[in-house]
C-alpha positions as CSV (number, residue, x, y, z in Angstrom):
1,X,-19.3,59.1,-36.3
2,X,-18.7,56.1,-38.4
3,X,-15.0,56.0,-38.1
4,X,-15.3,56.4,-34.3
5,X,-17.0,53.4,-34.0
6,X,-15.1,51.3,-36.9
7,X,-12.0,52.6,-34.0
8,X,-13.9,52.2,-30.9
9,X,-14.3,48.1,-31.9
10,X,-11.0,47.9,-32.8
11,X,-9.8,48.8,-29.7
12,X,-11.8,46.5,-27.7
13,X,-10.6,44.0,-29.8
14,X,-7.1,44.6,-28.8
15,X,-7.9,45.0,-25.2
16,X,-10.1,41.4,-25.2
17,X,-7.4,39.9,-27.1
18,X,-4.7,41.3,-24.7
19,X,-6.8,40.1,-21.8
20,X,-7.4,36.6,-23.3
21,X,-3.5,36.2,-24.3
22,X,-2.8,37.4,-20.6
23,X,-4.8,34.8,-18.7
24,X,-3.3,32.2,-21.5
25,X,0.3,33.1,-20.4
26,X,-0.7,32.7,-16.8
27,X,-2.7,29.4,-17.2
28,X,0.7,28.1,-18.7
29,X,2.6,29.4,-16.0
30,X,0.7,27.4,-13.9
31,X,0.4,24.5,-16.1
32,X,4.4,23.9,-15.6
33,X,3.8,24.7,-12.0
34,X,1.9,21.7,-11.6
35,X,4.0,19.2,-14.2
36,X,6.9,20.3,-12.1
37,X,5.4,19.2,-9.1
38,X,4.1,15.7,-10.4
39,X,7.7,15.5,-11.4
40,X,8.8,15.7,-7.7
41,X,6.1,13.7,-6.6
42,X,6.6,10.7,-9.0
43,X,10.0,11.1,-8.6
44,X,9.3,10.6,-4.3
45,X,6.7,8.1,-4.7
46,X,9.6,6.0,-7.1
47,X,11.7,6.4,-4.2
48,X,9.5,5.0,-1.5
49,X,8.5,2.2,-3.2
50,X,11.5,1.1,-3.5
51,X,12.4,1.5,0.5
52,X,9.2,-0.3,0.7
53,X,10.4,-3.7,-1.0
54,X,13.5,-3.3,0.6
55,X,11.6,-3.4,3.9
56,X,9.1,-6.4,2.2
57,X,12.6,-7.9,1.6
58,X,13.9,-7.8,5.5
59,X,10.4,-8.4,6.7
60,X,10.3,-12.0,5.2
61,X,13.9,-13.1,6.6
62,X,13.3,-11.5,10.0
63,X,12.1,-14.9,11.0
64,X,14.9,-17.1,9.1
65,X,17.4,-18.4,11.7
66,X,20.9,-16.7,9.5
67,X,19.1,-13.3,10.2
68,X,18.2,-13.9,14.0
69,X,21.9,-14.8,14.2
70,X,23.1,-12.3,12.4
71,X,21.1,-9.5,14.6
72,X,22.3,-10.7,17.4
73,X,26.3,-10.8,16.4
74,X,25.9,-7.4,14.8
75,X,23.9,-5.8,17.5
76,X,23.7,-7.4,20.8
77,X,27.3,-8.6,20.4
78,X,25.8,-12.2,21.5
79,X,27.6,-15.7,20.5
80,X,27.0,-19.3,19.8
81,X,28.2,-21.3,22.8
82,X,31.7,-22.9,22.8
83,X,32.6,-19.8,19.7
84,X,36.0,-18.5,20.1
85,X,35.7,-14.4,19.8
86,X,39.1,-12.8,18.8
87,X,39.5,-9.4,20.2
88,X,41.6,-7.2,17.8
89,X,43.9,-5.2,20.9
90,X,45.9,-3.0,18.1
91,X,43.0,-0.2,17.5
């Protein structure tokens, strides 16, 4: 009777231990789960901050006169008065 139960709480050491080493291996599983994802995420916030300043960097020359000018070359295809505009035929 004795040696049954010296065997019986070995085994359910084993199985506890096996169930505690289990739920270790999947909280660690997890655990790089979620540093991966920080990664990604710190990696994305990085990134739009520094579209942000580049956007804080247009936002204060919008106003400037060299910017307004430049806009409206570049995309309106509008001129100073009395400026010479060469059209290049040969394309």
């Amino acid at each position: 009777m004795k040696l049954i139960k010296k065997h019986y709480k070995k085994v359910l050491l084993i199985i506890v231990a096996a169930y505690v080493v289990s739920i270790l291996m999947s909280q660690q599983k997890m655990l790089n789960s979620y540093n991966a994802e920080i990664k990604s995420y710190s990696a994305q916030i990085e990134k739009e901050e520094n579209t942000n300043k580049d956007l804080n960097k247009i936002k204060e020359n919008v106003n400037s006169p060299e910017y307004i000018e430049q806009m409206a070359r570049e995309k309106l295809g509008m001129y100073l008065p009395n400026e010479r505009v060469y059209i290049d035929i040969g394309k």
